[in-house]
C-alpha positions in Angstrom: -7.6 0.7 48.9 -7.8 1.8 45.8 -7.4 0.4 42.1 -3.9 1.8 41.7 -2.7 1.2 45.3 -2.9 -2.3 44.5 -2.0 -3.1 41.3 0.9 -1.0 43.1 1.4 -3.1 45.9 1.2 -6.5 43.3 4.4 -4.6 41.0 6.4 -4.0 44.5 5.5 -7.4 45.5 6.5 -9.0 42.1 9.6 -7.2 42.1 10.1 -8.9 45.4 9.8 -11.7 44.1 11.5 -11.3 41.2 14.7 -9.8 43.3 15.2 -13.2 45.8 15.0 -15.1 42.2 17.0 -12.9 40.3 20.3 -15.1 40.2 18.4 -17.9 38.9 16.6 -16.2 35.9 20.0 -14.6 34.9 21.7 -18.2 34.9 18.9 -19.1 32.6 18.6 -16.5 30.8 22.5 -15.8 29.9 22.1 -19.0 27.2 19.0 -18.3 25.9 18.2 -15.3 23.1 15.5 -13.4 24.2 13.8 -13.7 21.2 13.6 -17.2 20.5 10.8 -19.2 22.1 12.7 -20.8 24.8 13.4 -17.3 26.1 10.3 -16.0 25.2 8.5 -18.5 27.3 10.6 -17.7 30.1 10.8 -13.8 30.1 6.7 -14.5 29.8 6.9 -16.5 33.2 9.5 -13.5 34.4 6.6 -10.9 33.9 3.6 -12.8 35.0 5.4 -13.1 38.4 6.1 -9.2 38.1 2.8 -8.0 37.1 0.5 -10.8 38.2 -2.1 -12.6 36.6 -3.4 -9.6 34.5 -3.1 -10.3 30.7 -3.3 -6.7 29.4 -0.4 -5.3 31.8 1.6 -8.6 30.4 0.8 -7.7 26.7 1.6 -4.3 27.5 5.1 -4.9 28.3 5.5 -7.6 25.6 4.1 -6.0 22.5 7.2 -4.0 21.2 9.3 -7.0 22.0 7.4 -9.5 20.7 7.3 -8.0 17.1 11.1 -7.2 17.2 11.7 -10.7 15.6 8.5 -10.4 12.9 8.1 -9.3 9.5 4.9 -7.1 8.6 3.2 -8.3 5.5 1.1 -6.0 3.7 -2.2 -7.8 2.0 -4.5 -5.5 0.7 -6.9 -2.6 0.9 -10.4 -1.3 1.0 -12.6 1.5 0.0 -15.0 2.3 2.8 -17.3 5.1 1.6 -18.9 7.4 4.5 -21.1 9.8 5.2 -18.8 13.0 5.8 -19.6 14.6 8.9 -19.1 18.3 7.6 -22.0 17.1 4.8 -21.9 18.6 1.4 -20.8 21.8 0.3 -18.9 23.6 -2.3 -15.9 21.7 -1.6 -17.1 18.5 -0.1 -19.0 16.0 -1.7 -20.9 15.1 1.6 -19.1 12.1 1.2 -15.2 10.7 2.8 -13.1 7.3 2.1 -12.3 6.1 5.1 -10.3 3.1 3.2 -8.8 0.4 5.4 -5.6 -1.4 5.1 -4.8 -5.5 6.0 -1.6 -7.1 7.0 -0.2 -9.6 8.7 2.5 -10.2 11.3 4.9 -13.5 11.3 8.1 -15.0 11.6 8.3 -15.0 7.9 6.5 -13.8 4.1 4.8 -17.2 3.3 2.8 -19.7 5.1 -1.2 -20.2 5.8 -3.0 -18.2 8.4 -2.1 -20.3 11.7 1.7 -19.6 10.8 0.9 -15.5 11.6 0.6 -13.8 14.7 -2.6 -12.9 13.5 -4.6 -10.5 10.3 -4.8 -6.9 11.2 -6.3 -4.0 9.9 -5.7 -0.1 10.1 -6.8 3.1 8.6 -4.9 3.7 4.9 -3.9 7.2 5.8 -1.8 6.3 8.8 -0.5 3.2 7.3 1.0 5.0 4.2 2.5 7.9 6.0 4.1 5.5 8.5 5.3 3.3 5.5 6.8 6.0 3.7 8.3 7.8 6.3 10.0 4.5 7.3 11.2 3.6 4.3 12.5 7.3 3.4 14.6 6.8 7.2 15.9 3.5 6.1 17.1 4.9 2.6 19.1 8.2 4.5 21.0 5.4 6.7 22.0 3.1 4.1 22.9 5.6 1.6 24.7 7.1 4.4 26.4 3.6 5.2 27.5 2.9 2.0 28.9 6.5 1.2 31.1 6.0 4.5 32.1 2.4 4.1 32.2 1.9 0.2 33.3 5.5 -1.5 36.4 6.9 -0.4 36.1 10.4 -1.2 37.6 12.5 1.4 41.0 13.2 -0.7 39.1 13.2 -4.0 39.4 16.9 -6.2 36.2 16.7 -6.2 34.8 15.0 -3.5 30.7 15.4 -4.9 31.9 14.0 -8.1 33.8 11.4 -6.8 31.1 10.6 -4.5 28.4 10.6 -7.6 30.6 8.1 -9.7 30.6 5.8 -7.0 26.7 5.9 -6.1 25.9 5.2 -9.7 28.6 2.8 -10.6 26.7 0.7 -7.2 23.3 1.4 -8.8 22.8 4.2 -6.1 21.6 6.7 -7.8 18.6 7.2 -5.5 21.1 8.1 -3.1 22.1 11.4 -4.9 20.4 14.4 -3.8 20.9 16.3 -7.4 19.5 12.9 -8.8 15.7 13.7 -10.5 15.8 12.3 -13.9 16.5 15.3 -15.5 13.2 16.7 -14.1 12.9 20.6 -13.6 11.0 19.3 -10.5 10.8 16.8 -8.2 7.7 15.1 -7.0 7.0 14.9 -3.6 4.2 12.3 -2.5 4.0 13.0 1.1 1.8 16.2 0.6 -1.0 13.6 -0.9 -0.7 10.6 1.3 -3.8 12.5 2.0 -6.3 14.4 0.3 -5.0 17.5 -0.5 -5.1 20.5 -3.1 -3.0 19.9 -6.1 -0.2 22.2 -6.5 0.8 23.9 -9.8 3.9 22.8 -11.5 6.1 25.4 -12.3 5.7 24.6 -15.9 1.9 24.4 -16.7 1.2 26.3 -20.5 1.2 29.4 -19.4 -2.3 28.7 -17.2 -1.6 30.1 -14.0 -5.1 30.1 -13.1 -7.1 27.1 -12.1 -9.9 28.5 -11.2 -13.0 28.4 -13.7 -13.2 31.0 -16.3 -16.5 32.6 -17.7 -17.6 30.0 -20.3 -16.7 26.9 -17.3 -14.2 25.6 -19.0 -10.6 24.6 -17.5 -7.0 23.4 -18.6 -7.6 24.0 -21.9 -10.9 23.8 -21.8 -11.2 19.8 -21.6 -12.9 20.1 -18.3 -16.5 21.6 -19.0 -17.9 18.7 -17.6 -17.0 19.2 -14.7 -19.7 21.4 -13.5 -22.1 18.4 -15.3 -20.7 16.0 -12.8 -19.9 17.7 -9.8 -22.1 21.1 -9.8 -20.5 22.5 -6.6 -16.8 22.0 -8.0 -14.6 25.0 -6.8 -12.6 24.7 -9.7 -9.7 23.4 -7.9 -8.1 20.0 -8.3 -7.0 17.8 -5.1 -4.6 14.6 -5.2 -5.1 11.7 -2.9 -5.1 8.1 -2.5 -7.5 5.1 -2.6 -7.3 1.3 -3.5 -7.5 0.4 -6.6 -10.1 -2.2 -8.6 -7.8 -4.8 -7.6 -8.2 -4.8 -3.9 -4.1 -4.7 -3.7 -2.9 -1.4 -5.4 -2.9 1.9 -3.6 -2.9 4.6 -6.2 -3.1 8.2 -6.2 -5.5 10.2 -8.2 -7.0 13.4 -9.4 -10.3 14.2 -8.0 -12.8 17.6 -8.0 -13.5 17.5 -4.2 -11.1 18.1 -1.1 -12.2 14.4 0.4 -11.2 12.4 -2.9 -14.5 11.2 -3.5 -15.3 12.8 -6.9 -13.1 11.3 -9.6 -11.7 13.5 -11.9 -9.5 12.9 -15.3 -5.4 12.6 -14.3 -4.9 14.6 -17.7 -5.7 17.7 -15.4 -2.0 17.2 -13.9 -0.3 16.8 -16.5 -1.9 19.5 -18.1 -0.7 21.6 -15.3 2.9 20.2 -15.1 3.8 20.7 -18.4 2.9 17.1 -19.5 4.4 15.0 -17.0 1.8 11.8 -16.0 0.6 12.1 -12.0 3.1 10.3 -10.2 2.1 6.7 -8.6 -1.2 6.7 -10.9 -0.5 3.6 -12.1 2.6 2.2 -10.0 1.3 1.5 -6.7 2.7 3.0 -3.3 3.3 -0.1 -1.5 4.3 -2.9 -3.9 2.1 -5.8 -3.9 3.1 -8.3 -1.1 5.1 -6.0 0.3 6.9 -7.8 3.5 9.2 -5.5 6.3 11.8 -7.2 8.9 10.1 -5.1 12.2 13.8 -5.2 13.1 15.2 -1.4 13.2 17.6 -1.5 10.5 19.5 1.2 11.6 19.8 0.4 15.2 20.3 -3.0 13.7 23.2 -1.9 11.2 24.8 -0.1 14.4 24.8 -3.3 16.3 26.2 -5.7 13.6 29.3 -3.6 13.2 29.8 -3.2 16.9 29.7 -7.2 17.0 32.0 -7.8 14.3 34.5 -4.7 15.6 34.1 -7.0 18.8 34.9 -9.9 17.0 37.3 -9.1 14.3 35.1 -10.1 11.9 35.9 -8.1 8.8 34.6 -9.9 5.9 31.1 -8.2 6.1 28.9 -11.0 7.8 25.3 -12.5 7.4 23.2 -9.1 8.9 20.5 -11.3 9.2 22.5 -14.2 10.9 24.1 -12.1 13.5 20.6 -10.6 14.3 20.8 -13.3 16.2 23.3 -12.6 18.6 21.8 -9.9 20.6 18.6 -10.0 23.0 18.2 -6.1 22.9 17.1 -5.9 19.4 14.6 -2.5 19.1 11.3 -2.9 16.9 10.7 -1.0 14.1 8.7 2.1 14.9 6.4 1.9 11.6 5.4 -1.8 13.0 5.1 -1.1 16.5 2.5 2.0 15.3 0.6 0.5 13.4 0.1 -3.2 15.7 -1.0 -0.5 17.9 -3.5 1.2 15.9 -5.0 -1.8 14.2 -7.7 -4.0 14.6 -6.8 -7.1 15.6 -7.6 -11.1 14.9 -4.8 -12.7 16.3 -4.5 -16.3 17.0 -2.3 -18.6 19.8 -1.2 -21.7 17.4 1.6 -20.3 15.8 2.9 -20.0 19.0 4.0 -15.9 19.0 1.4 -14.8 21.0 -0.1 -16.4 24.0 -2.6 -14.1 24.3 -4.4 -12.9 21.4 -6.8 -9.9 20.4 -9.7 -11.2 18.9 -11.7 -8.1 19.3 -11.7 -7.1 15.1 -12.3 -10.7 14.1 -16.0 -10.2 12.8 -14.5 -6.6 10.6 -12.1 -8.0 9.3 -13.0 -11.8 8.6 -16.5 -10.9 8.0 -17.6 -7.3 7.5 -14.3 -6.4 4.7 -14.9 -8.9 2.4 -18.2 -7.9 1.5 -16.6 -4.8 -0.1 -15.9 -6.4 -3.4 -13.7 -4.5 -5.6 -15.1 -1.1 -6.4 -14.7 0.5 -9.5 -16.0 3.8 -7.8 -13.2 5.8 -8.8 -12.8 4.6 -12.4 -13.3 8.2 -13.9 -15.1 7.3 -16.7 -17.5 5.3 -15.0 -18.1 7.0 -12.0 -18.6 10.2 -14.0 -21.3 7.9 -15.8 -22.8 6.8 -13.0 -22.5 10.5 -11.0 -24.3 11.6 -14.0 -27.0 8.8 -13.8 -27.5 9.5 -10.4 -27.7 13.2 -10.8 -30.6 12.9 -13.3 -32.6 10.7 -10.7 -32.1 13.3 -7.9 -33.4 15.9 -10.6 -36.1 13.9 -11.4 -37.2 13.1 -7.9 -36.5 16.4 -6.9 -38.9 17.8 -9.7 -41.7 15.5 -8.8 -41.6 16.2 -5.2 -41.9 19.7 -5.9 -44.8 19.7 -8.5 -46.5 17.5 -6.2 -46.1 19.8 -3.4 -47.3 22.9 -5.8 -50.3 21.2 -6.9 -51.0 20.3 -3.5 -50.3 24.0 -2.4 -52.5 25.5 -5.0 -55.2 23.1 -4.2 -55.5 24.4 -0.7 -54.8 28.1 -1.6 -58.2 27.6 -3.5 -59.9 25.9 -0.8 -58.9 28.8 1.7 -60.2 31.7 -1.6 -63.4 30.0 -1.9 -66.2 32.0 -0.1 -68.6 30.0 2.1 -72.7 30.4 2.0 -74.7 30.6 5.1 -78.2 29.0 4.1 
């Protein structure tokens, strides 16, 4: 018989089971929320019987229900500088940031370590797409939401204007597609959630061209030292992120090569976008102690107005409080991704898990803090230090290759000199 024969046999047989005890677990159930612990505990018994004894088919079925009812708190981030696997060339530094993001999982933002599901930790890339995509989903359906429940506009004149006044009386105005500060153009940060050429403004001095000209020089000429500090610099600028000195921030920045690895000076975007400052270069892309409800929001939204049309409950409601009342709350797809993804160091005392992941323990407890914060992308000192480095692979360079020409020409005159029989 083989592997999946029986772990075939085992589901039919728990579903047996579970079928002659169905009336019982729906007695019990029917007063219990599925997402408190009581209920946990005892949909945890109802899937050990179903699946058997096997702890990964039991997590498997648990994980997007158990993080329905947690909030994802973001910690910090890392730099973790690699050895590119295309190597150098004239666009690659030979080097890539593979920079790692921590968070945590728990019923709430505060507490110590044993109050968390456990610390995680996934790549920075995935982790800000995700994030931003989620948060751009949740802005669309609550600007949506209070458009259709709070501004009345469908027998305005103008219904646009009418719809305007009312998003920024509320504070809204993120909510208004025309809305840009006045700006000829908008910025769009998704494009450099990973490293990725910099695109002109449409306003940039009259310098269409950001290629190199004759004499090396660049937007105005303030970037001749960039062949100095990165030799094999195609002339073109890339955007991307990395974690800043603080271990916390995620910034984006300017750099000469197309892994973000070689810093370069942010005045070269606003050069090109007619003097505007790089967007997120000092305001990071995820807050500080950022902390998300892994409740959907939208699906969540939907439910709480079915409930109160069910109820006659008018006056608005506690969201939050009447999360309460279903047991088919869906997780939030940017947590359930990234628990996926991530390392994990998860521990059973605070009770949410029962069985924990404790496979990315000795990364992240032992092997991330040794990256201290890195000032690796501070321009001017990495330039100094690219520059340092630079003059000792010249130097070592030079003195390998006199060595090996003396050495050469010491033999070529050994082989020229005749040889006399006695």
């Amino acid at each position: 018989m083989t592997t999946h024969q029986r772990r075939t046999n085992t589901i039919m047989v728990g579903f047996l089971v579970m079928g002659l005890g169905m009336t019982f677990l729906t007695a019990q159930v029917s007063g219990i929320a599925a997402n408190s612990k009581a209920g946990q505990r005892l949909l945890q018994k109802a899937h050990l019987i179903q699946q058997g004894n096997s702890k990964e088919q039991q997590r498997k079925l648990n994980d997007n229900w158990f993080i329905t009812n947690l909030k994802l708190k973001y910690t910090g981030c890392y730099n973790l500088l690699n050895l590119s696997e295309e190597g150098a060339n004239g666009a690659s530094s030979g080097l890539e940031n593979t920079a790692v993001v921590t968070f945590t999982l728990g019923e709430s933002c505060v507490g110590q370590d044993n109050d968390h599901a456990g610390k995680y930790a996934v790549n920075m890339y995935d982790f800000l797409d995700s994030y931003t995509e989620s948060m751009l989903q949740e802005q669309e359906w609550r600007c949506e939401s209070y458009r259709e429940n709070n501004c009345p506009c469908d027998n305005a004149d103008d219904e646009e204007a009418c719809q305007y006044a009312c998003l920024t009386k509320a504070g809204l105005e993120v909510c208004i597609e025309e809305y840009n500060n006045g700006d000829d153009e908008v910025f769009e940060v998704q494009p450099y959630l990973q490293c990725a050429r910099m695109e002109e403004g449409e306003y940039n001095n009259n310098n269409n061209n950001r290629h190199l000209d004759n004499d090396g020089n660049n937007y105005n000429g303030r970037d001749w030292q960039a062949r100095y500090q990165y030799p094999f610099w195609d002339g073109e600028y890339n955007i991307g992120p990395y974690c800043a000195e603080d271990g916390k921030s995620i910034l984006l920045g300017v750099f000469y090569d197309e892994m973000c690895t070689v810093p370069a000076s942010n005045d070269a975007y606003s050069y090109l976008h007619y003097g505007q400052s790089l967007p997120y270069s000092t305001e990071s892309l995820i807050p500080q102690d950022t902390c998300i409800s892994c409740i959907d929001q939208e699906r969540g939204w939907e439910e709480w107005q079915n409930y109160n049309n069910n109820n006659g409950d008018d006056d608005g409601g506690n969201i939050e409080y009447d999360y309460n009342q279903w047991n088919n709350m869906e997780p939030r797809e940017f947590c359930t991704d990234m628990y996926e993804q991530a390392a994990k160091c998860e521990n059973s005392e605070s009770g949410i898990i029962y069985f924990p992941l404790t496979t990315g323990c000795s990364f992240i407890n032992d092997f991330l803090p040794t990256y201290v914060p890195t000032s690796f992308y501070d321009v001017e000192e990495s330039a100094s230090l690219l520059s340092v480095f630079l003059a000792w692979t010249l130097a070592i360079t030079t003195s390998v290759l006199f060595a090996i020409s003396v050495r050469l020409t010491c033999m070529l005159k050994m082989v020229r000199q005749p040889s006399f029989s006695g």
